[in-house]
C-alpha positions, 0 to 999 in steps of 0.5 A, spaced: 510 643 184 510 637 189 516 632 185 521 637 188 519 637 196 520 630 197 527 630 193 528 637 197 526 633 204 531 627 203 537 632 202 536 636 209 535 629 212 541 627 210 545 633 211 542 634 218 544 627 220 550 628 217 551 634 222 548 630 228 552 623 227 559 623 229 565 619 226 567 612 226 573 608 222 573 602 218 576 600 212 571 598 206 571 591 205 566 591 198 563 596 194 557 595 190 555 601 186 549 598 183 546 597 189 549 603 192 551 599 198 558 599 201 560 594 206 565 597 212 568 593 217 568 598 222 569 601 230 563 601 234 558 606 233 555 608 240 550 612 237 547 606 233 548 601 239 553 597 234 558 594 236 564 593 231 563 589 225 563 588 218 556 590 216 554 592 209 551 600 209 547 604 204 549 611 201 545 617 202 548 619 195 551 614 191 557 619 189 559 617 195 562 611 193 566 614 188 574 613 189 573 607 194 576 601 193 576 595 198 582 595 203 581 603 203 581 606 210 576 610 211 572 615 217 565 615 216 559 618 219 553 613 218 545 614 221 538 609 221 534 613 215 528 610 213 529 604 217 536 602 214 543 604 216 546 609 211 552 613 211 552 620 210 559 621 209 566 619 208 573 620 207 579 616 205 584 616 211 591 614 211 
C-alpha cells in the first residue's frame, strides 16, 4: 500500500511547483533523454536568484522532453526540487 504514496507525493509536489513558479524564456541548447536533463540557455529567474545563463535542468517528468530539439525556443516554469533545478513544465514558443 505504501509503493503508491511516494509516487503519489512527487506528483502533487511538481504540480503545485508548477502552479507556484512563474515563467521564463530560453531556447533549448541540448536534449539528453537518457538522463532526462535539458540544457536551456535562459532569462533570469527571480524566484531561483539565477541569473541568465545556459544551465542543464532535470525534468520533473521525462515526457516533457518529447518534441524538443536544440534551437526550440521555449517558455519554461522551473523549481529546486529534492536539491536539483527541474522544470516542471514547458512549451515551444514561436
Amino acid at each position: 500500500m505504501k509503493r503508491w504514496l511516494a509516487p503519489m507525493l512527487t506528483a502533487l509536489a511538481a504540480s503545485a511547483a508548477l502552479a507556484a513558479a512563474p515563467a521564463v524564456d530560453g531556447e533549448v541548447t541540448k536534449v539528453d533523454v537518457p538522463a532526462a536533463r535539458l540544457t536551456v540557455r535562459h532569462n533570469g529567474i527571480a524566484h531561483l536568484d539565477m541569473p541568465p545563463m545556459a544551465l542543464a535542468f532535470r525534468v520533473a517528468d521525462p515526457k516533457l522532453l518529447d518534441g524538443l530539439a536544440p534551437g526550440d525556443k521555449v517558455r519554461f516554469s522551473a523549481e529546486r526540487l529534492n536539491g536539483a533545478f527541474t522544470i516542471t513544465a514547458i512549451a515551444k514558443r514561436p
